[in-house]
C-alpha positions, 0 to 999 in steps of 0.5 A: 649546113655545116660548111654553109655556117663556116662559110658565113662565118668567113664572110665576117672575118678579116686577117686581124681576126687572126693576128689577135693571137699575138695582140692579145696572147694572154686572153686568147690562150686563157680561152684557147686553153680553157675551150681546147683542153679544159672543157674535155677533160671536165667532160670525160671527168663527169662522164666517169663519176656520173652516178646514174649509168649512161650508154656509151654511145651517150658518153662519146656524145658528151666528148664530141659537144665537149671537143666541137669549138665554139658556135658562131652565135658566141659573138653575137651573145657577147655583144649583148653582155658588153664583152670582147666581140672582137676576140670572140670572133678571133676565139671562134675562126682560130678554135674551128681551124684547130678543131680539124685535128683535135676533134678527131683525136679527142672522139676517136680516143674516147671511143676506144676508151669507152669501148666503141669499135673505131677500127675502121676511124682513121683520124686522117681522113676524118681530119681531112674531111673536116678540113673540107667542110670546116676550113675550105668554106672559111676560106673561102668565105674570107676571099669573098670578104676580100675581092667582092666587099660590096657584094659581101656587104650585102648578102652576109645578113641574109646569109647569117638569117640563112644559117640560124635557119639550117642550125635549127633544121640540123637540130630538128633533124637530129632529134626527129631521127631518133624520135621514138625514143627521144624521151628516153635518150633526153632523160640520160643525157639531158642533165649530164650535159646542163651539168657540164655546161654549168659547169664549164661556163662557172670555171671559164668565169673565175679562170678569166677573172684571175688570168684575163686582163679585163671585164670584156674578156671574161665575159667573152672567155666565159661565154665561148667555153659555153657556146659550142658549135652543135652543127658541126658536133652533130655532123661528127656524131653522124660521120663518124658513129652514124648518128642515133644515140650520139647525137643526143648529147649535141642535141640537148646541150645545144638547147641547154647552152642557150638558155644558160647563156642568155641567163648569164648576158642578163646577170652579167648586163644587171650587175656589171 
């Protein structure tokens, strides 16, 4: 499902994608910063003052929705608030290339501070596994874009039909396989992850405001730092912990983010 998503989304994307990075440096490396480095940091904050106990599996959970780059519905989200598509798409193409290592990284660390055994983790592997599943299908996605336009033309709406589909089958999935005590685990995670994508998207809105350099980059800014990819931070979750308890976290903010983003296009729609 996950390289199956990455796929679809390379079918939409052209080499411009990638060269707004140096057309526009200053909006891409607001967001950049504020997805890559901020939103982490805010989560591993959160987790440690939380004031009700939370499993450390659940606390790794936070870190691996708070490490996953941005999810491809971003881009559709910001054309309903009026924002920047075009740097959402460079935003969410150039942050999943990147996520290869530092999804990695952040996870693996963050499990050793939090206690979690990652002996047998190697940060290699699990980057080149990722490369595979994340970057090979983008890729691949692209050339077809290039070589078979016509063909793309056509089969990009259904494929992206196709992957809202598997995204909801991936979150249905995660929650079924730990159904007997989804209750509990939604109870400790639900909140912490509603407050950290409240939060986010409040501090990515004002970092925006004083740094982009117009209205339709901050709303795509703000709306970026709230839509994570949850396919891919539940295959983490699986791949690298074998699921149960650390998948929660993805599974609830990826229900969460939508609602607060769709609460946020609306505002922004009326008031703007």
């Amino acid at each position: 499902a996950l390289a199956f998503i990455m796929f679809v989304l390379g079918l939409g994307l052209t080499g411009g994608d990638f060269l707004r990075v140096i057309k526009q440096p200053r909006d891409f490396f607001v967001g950049a910063f504020s997805q890559i480095i901020l939103l982490p940091i805010i989560a591993f904050i959160l987790v440690i003052i939380w004031p009700w106990p939370i499993a450390p599996a659940l606390a790794i959970g936070v870190m691996i929705i708070a490490a996953a780059p941005g999810g491809v519905t971003s881009n559709i989200l910001t054309a309903f608030a009026k924002g920047d598509v075009a740097l959402s798409v460079s935003f969410t193409a150039i942050i999943s290339l990147i996520s290869v290592i530092t999804v990695p990284i952040i996870v693996i660390n963050s499990a050793e501070y939090f206690g979690d055994d990652v002996k047998n983790i190697s940060v290699i592997a699990k980057a080149i596994l990722m490369f595979m599943l994340v970057t090979v299908p983008l890729i691949i996605g692209m050339l077809l874009k290039r070589f078979v336009p016509s063909f793309v033309l056509k089969f990009e709406p259904i494929a992206k039909k196709i992957s809202i589909v598997l995204f909801a089958l991936v979150l249905l999935g995660a929650i079924a396989a730990e159904r007997e005590r989804v209750i509990e685990y939604f109870a400790q995670a639900g909140l912490i992850t509603f407050v950290l994508n409240l939060v986010m998207m409040i501090v990515a809105y004002f970092i925006a405001h004083l740094l982009a350099t117009g209205s339709a980059q901050k709303k795509c800014i703000t709306i970026e730092c709230g839509l994570q990819n949850g396919t891919l931070a539940i295959f983490v979750a699986n791949e690298f912990f074998g699921g149960g308890k650390y998948v929660i976290p993805a599974a609830t903010y990826s229900l969460i983010m939508f609602a607060t983003s769709l609460i946020f296009v609306y505002l922004i729609r009326k008031t703007v």
